[in-house]
N, C-alpha and C positions, 0 to 999 in steps of 0.2 A: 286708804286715802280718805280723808276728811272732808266729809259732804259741804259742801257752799250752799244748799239751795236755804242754810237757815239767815246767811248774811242780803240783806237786801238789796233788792236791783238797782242802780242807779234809776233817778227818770228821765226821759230822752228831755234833754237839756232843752231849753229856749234858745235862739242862734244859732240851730244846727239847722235852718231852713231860712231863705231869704226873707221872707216875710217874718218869721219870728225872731231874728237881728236885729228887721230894723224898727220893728214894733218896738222891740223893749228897749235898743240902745239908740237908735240915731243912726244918724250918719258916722262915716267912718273918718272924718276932718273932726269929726266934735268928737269920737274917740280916744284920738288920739291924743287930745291936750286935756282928756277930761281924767280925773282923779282915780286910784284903782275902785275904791265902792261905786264908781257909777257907770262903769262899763259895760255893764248891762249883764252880772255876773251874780249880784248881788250885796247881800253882806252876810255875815257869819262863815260857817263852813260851804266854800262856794263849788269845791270842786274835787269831795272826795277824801279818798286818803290811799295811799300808796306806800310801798315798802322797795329794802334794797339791799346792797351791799353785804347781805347774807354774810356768817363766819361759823364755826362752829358754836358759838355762845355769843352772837349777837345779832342786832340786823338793824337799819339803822328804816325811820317812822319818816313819814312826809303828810303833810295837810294843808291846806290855807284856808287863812282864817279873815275875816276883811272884816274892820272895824275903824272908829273915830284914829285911831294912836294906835301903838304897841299893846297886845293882849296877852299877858300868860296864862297857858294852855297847859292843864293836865294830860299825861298821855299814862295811857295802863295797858298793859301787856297781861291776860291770863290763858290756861289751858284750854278753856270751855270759851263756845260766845255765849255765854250767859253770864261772864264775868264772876262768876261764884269763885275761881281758883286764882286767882289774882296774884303773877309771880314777879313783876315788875310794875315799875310805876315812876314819875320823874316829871319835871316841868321844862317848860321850852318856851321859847315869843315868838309870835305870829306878829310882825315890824313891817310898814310901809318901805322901811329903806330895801327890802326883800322881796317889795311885792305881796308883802302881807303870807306868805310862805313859810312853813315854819318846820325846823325838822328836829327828830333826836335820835341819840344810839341809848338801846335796850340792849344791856348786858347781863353776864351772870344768867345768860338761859341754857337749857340745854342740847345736844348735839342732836340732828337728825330729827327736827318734829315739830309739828306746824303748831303756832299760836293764833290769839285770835288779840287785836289791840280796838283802841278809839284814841281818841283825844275829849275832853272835857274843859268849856268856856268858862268862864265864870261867871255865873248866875245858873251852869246846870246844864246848859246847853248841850248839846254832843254830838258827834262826831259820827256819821257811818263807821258798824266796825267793821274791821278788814279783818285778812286772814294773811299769815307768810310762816315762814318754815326758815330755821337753820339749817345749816350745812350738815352732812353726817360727818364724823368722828371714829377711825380705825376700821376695820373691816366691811367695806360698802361692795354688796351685790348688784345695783342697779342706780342709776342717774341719769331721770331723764332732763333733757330743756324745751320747751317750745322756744325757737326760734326768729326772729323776726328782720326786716328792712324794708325804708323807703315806705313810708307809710302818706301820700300824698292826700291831703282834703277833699281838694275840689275834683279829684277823678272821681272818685267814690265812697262806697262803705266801707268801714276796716271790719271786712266778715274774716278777718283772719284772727281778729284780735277774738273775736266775737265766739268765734269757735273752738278755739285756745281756752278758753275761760271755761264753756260749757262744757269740753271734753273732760277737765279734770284729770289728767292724765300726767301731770308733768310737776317736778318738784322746783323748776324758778325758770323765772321769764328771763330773752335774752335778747336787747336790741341791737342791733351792728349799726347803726344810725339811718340816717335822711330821715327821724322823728317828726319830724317838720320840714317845710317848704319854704323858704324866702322870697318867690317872686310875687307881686302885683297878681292880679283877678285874672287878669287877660291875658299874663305873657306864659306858666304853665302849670295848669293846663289853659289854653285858650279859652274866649269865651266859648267858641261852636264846638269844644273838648269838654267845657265842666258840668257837673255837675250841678240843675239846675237848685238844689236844695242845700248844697253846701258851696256856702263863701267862708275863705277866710280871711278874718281880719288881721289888722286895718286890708283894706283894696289896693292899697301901691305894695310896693316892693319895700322890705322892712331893712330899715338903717338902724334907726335910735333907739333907744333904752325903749322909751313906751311903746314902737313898734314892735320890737319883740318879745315882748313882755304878753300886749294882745294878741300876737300869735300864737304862744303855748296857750293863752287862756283860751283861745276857738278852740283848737286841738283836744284840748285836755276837757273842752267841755262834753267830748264826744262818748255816749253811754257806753260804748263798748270797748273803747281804752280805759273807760273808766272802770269797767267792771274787771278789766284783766289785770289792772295798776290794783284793783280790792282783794285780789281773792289768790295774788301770785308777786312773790319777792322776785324783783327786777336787778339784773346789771346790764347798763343798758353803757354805748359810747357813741359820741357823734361822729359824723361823719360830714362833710361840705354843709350839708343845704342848712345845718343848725347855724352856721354862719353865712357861707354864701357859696354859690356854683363853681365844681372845681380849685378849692381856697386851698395855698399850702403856710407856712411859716409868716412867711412876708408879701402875701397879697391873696389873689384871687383872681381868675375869667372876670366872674360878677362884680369884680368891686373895681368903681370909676374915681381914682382918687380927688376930679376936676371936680366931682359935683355931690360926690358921697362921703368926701371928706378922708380921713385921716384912716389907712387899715388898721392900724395898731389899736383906736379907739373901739372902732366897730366890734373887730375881732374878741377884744375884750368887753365889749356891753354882751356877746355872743355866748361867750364862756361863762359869764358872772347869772344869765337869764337862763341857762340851762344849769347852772346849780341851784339856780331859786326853786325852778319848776321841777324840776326829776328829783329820785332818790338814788342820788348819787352821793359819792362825797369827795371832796376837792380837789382829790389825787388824780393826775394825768394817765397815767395808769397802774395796774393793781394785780394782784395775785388771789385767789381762792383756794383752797385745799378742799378736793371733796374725798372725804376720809382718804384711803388707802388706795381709792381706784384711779385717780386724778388730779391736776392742775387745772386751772381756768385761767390761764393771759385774759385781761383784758389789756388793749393795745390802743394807743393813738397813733393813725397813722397820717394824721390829715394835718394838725395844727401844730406838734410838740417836737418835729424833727426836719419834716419837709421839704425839700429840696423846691423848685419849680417843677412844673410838669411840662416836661419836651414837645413839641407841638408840631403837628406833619404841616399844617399850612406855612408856619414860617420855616421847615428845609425846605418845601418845595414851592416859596415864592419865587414868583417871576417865571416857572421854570411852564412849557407846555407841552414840549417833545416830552416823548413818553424815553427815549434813551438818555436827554439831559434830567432827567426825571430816578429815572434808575439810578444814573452818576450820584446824583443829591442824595438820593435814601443810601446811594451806598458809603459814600463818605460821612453820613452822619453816623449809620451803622458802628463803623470803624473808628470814630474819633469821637465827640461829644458821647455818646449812647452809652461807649465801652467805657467811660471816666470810674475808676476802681475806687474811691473817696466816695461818690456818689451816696445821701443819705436819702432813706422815707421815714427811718424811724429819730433817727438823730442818735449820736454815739452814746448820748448816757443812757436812755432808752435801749436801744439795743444789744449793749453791754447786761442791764440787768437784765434782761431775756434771757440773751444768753444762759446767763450765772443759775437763772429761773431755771431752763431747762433741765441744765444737769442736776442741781438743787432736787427736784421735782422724781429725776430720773434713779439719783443715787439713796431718795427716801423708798424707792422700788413701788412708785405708784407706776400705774399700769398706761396712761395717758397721758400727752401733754397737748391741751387744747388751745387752739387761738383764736379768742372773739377778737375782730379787727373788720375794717371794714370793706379793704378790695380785692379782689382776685388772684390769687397769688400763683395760681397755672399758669400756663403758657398757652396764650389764647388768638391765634393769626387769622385772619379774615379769608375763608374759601375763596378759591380761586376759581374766577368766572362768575363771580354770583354779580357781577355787572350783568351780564351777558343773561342770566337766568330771570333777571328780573320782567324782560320783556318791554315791552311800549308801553306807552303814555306813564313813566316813571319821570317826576318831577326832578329836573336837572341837577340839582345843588344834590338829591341823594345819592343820580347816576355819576355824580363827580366826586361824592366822598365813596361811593363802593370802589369808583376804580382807583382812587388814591389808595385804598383800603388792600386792593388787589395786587399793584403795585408794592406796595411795604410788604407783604406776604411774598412774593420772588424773591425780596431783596433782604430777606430772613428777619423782617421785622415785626413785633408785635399788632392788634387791631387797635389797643387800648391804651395811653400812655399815661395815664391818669393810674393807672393797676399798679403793681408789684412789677408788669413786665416792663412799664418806663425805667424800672430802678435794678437792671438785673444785677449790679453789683452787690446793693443790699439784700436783695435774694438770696445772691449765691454764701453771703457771708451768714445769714441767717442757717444758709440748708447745713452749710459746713459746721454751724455751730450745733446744730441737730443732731447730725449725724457722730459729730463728737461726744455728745451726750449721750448715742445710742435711743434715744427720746425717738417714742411712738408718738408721729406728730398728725394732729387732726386738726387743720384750718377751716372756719367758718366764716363767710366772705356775706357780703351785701350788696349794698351799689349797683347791680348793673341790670337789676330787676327780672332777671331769665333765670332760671334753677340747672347748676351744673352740680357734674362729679367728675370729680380727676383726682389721679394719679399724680403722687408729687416725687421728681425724680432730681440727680442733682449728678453729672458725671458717670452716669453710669448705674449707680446707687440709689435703694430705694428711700426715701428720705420722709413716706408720710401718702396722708391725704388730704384732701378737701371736698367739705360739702360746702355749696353755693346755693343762698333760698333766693326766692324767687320773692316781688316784694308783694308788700301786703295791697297797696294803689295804683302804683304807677303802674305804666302800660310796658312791658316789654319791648320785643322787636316786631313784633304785629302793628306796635302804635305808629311804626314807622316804613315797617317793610307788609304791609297788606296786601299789597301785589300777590306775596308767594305765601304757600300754603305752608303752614305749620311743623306739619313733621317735615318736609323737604326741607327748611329750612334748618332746622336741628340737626337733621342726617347729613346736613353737606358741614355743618362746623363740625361734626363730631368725628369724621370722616377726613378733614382738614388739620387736625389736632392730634397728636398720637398721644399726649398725657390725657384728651377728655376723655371721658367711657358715655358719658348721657348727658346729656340737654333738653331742656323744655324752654322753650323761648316765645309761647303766649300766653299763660296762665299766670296766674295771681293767686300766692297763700301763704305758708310758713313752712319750717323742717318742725319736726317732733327729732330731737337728736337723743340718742338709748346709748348707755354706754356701762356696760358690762365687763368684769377682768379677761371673757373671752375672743367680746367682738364691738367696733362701736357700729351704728345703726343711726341713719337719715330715714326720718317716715317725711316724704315732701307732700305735701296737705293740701292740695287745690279748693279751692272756695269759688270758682265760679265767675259769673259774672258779677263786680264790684257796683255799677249801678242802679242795684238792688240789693238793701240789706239783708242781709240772711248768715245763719249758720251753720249753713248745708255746706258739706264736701260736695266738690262732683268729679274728684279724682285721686287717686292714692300712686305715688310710687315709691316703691322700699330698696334701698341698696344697704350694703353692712361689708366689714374689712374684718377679719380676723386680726384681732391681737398679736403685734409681730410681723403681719403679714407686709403690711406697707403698701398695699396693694389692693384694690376693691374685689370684692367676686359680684359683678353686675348681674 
């Protein structure tokens, strides 16, 4: 492994504390109509450099550059950071219509082995250099990822990103999405929830082009995503909050078309600003080969196929008897819920999966991974944990446990926003799996608690899933603080005959190991988030034999 400590540390950015926001920018009204150089970000190279979309002979560069106009930008790719072996090299523009952003693909490198790049201004100027790595090529013994989800601002520190970076342990970063947060200052986390050092900007709830645009730049001005975007190649997909709260195809929860305007606009200022800012590239989703051991699905499952997301409050409007209650969940069960059409991926998506899979399987690699972003188990809400939660429990929660409770009799899932709203595209997925013969390993975000399950489909083993737990947001503690921890993991896990383990109050990442024999979750606890640090204060390890289908917990 190739030491980092010669690439320099980012410095903790200005705007990563309230006082130093509003020292250097303003207010956040004057923000948002004012120009990208004066955001209070700078000018030149404002925020780094970062890498991506790994192949085996190429990886594609990211940087921004903030200038009068359009600037072109040398970028150099060599073996050493001393630049002495110098094996690519190439120009790019750092363009306002971009946000001053600027990316390239370096090719003709080789398979399996880290580089070190910059980029170069004109007049000399330069770039922090990074570091990122190709993919391996033919015979691979080992592949690890650090993992990541839901990396929210204003809770806390990202010590997950922070510790990721200093571990060195891992050959490419992996986001499942919620990169970013959409809501306003106050609505999450609340004010008496945030973080009193981190705001991010603009302070409303971001619509337009330049609101999201100052989003990623707080986000990204954050040293220790900065440091993880330097020194580790990214594939990273969105998930909701890059555009808005539970968003599918054709809307959103979060989005008011009376006074937010048009979703189709949004949606795509949303899509167009997270190409600017990440090192991504344009494709909805992608394929990776890691040599001979593996596939890497990256999957959209939020914006490119998406059906609506079923919603227990409109079955059980109106309804208050708890048996007119039952009747509702069980006629939705039976009729909307079972619809076999039913998409999450959308048919041309799913089709190339499919086709993926076997592709993947009859090359005789040994895995076939799925970064995406929601839970694809089978996940029903314990029954009774109304009843466990005890007194002085704030009603609207004791009213969603027992709706929660409810749908669990009536064989419904907890989450409909998941895989489990959509069990027809599930089941057509598992079926394409298992036609494949495809050792399937899912890796899941979203719901901010760290699982493992067992993926089964009729009978048949069809796979597994590792679930990280996120790097900010709060778990089910942020909500259920009433009940203790482990009790609350041992009654879903206990509830659930595909989950094996659950952690439902910490905050960290997976370290995923995958090997021709077994693949391997290291889930990374980081502690309390408000407080920076890159301390672990917990480790737990589960691993699947090859073939097995099945976890040895």
């Amino acid at each position: 492994m190739i030491k980092t400590d010669t690439l320099p540390q980012p410095p903790r950015a200005p705007g990563l504390t309230r006082r130093g926001i509003f020292a250097l920018v303003g207010s956040s009204a004057a923000l948002a109509a004012a120009p990208a150089a004066a955001r209070g970000f700078g000018s030149g190279f404002t925020h780094n450099v970062a890498s991506g979309e790994p192949q085996a002979d190429s990886v594609l560069l990211w940087t921004r550059f903030v200038a009068d106009g359009p600037t072109i930008l040398e970028w150099q790719v060599a073996e050493d950071d001393g630049f002495a072996r110098i094996v690519g090299e190439g120009q790019t523009t750092a363009s306002p219509d971009r946000d001053f952003c600027a990316k390239a693909i370096a090719d003709g490198l080789s398979p399996n082995r880290w580089y070190f790049y910059r980029f170069v201004a004109p007049g000399g100027a330069m770039s922090p250099a990074g570091r990122t790595r190709t993919l391996p090529q033919g015979p691979t013994s080992r592949f690890r990822m650090a993992v990541f989800s839901c990396s929210n601002f204003g809770f806390g520190y990202f010590n997950a990103y922070a510790h990721a970076a200093e571990a060195n342990d891992v050959d490419l970063a992996v986001h499942l999405g919620d990169y970013i947060y959409e809501y306003g200052s106050d609505t999450y986390p609340s004010e008496s929830q945030r973080h009193p050092d981190r705001i991010a900007l603009p302070g409303k709830e971001i619509v337009a082009l330049a609101d999201y645009r100052l989003r990623y730049a707080t986000y990204r001005a954050d040293p220790d995503l900065q440091r993880l975007h330097q020194v580790l190649p990214m594939v990273a997909v969105w998930d909701d909050h890059e555009s808005t709260n539970d968003s599918w195809k054709d809307g959103a929860q979060n989005h008011q078309p009376e006074t937010e305007g048009s979703w189709e606009v949004r949606k795509a200022i949303a899509k167009q600003v997270y190409r600017e800012w990440m090192p991504v590239s344009d494709e909805p989703y992608a394929a990776y080969d890691i040599g001979d051991l593996a596939t890497l699905f990256r999957l959209d499952t939020r914006l490119e196929g998406r059906e609506q997301q079923f919603s227990f409050e409109t079955v059980l409007a109106g309804q208050s008897d708890p048996d007119a209650m039952m009747a509702a969940l069980t006629a939705f069960r039976d009729g909307d819920y079972a619809q076999p059409g039913r998409q999450l991926l959308g048919q041309a998506q799913e089709r190339w999966l499919l086709d993926g899979l076997a592709a993947s399987r009859a090359s005789g690699r040994t895995w076939q991974v799925l970064a995406q972003q929601v839970l694809i188990g089978k996940l029903s809400s314990p029954p009774g944990l109304a009843e466990e939660l005890g007194d002085g429990v704030p009603d609207f929660i004791r009213s969603r446990m027992m709706a929660a409770g409810l749908a669990s009799r009536a064989e419904l899932p907890l989450n409909m926003d998941a895989w489990d709203g959509y069990p027809a595209a599930r089941s057509r997925l598992f079926e394409g799996a298992l036609a494949a013969d495809a050792d399937l390993v899912v890796l899941a975000g979203d719901t901010h608690n760290a699982w493992v399950f067992d993926l089964g489909h009729e009978g048949a083993r069809v796979g597994v899933e590792f679930g990280t737990a996120s790097v900010s947001s709060p778990g089910f503690e942020g909500y259920l603080s009433m009940m203790a921890p482990d009790r609350m993991a041992r009654l879903v896990v206990d509830a659930n005959p595909e989950l094996q383990w659950a952690d439902t109050s910490q905050r960290g990442y997976m370290m995923i190991e995958l090997t021709p024999k077994k693949a391997a979750s290291e889930y990374r606890f980081t502690g309390n988030v408000r407080q920076r640090s890159a301390r672990l204060a917990a480790i737990h390890r589960v691993e699947v034999p090859a073939g097995a289908r099945k976890f040895a917990v």
